[in-house]
C-alpha positions as CSV (number, residue, x, y, z in Angstrom):
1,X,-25.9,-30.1,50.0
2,X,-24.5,-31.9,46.9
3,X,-21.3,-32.4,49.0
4,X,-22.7,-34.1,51.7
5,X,-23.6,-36.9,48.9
6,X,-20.1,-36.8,47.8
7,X,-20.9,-34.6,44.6
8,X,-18.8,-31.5,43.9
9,X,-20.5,-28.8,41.9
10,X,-19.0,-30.0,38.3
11,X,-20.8,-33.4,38.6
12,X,-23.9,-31.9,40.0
13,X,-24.0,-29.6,36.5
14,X,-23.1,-33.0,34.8
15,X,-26.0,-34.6,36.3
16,X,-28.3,-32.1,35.6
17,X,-27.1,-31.6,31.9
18,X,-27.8,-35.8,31.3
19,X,-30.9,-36.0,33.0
20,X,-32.3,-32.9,31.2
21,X,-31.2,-34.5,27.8
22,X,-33.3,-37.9,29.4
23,X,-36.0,-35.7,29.8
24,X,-35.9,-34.2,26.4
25,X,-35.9,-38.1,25.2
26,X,-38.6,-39.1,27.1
27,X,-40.7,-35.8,25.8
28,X,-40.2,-36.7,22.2
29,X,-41.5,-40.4,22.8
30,X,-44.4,-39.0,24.6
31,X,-45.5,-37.4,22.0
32,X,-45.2,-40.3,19.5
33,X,-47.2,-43.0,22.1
34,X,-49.1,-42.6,24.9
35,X,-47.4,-46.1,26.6
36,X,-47.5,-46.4,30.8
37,X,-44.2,-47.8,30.8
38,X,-42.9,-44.9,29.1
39,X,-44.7,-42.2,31.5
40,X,-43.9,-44.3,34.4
41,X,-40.1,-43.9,33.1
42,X,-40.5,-40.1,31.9
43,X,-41.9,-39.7,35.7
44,X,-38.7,-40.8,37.3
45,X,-36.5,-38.7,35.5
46,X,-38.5,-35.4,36.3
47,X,-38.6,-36.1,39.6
48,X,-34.4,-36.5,39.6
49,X,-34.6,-33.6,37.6
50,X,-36.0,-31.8,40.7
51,X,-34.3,-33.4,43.3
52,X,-30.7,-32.4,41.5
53,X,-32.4,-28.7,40.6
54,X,-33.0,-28.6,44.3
55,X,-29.5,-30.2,45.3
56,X,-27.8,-27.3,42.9
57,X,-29.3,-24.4,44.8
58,X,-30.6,-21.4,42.9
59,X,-30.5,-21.5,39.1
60,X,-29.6,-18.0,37.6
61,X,-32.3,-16.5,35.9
62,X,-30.4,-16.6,32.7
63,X,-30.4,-20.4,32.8
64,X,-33.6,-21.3,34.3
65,X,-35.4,-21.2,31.0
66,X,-32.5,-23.5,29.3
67,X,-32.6,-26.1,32.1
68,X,-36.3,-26.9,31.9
């Protein structure tokens, strides 16, 4: 699937690997303000997060605790 967007499996894991650090970003500020903008924001990027999880196929279960 990632292919057919013009991805190959290295920028896949690279896209996965930033928008999990996004997320980690987004959790810390959450937890410092409870601002709409900010969970409108933190909402997109768990929602990528999914899309590119999907996109990447099975996650071994070795990893699957390390990319949430």
């Amino acid at each position: 699937m990632p292919k057919a967007f013009g991805f190959n499996e290295e920028e896949l894991k690279l896209l996965l690997v930033a928008v999990r650090q996004m997320r980690r970003t987004f959790a810390a500020a959450r937890q410092r303000s409870a601002d709409p903008a900010l969970e409108a924001y933190a909402s997109l990027y768990d929602d990528l997060f999914q899309k590119l999880l999907d996109m990447a196929g099975p996650i071994p279960e070795a990893l699957e605790g390390v990319m949430e």
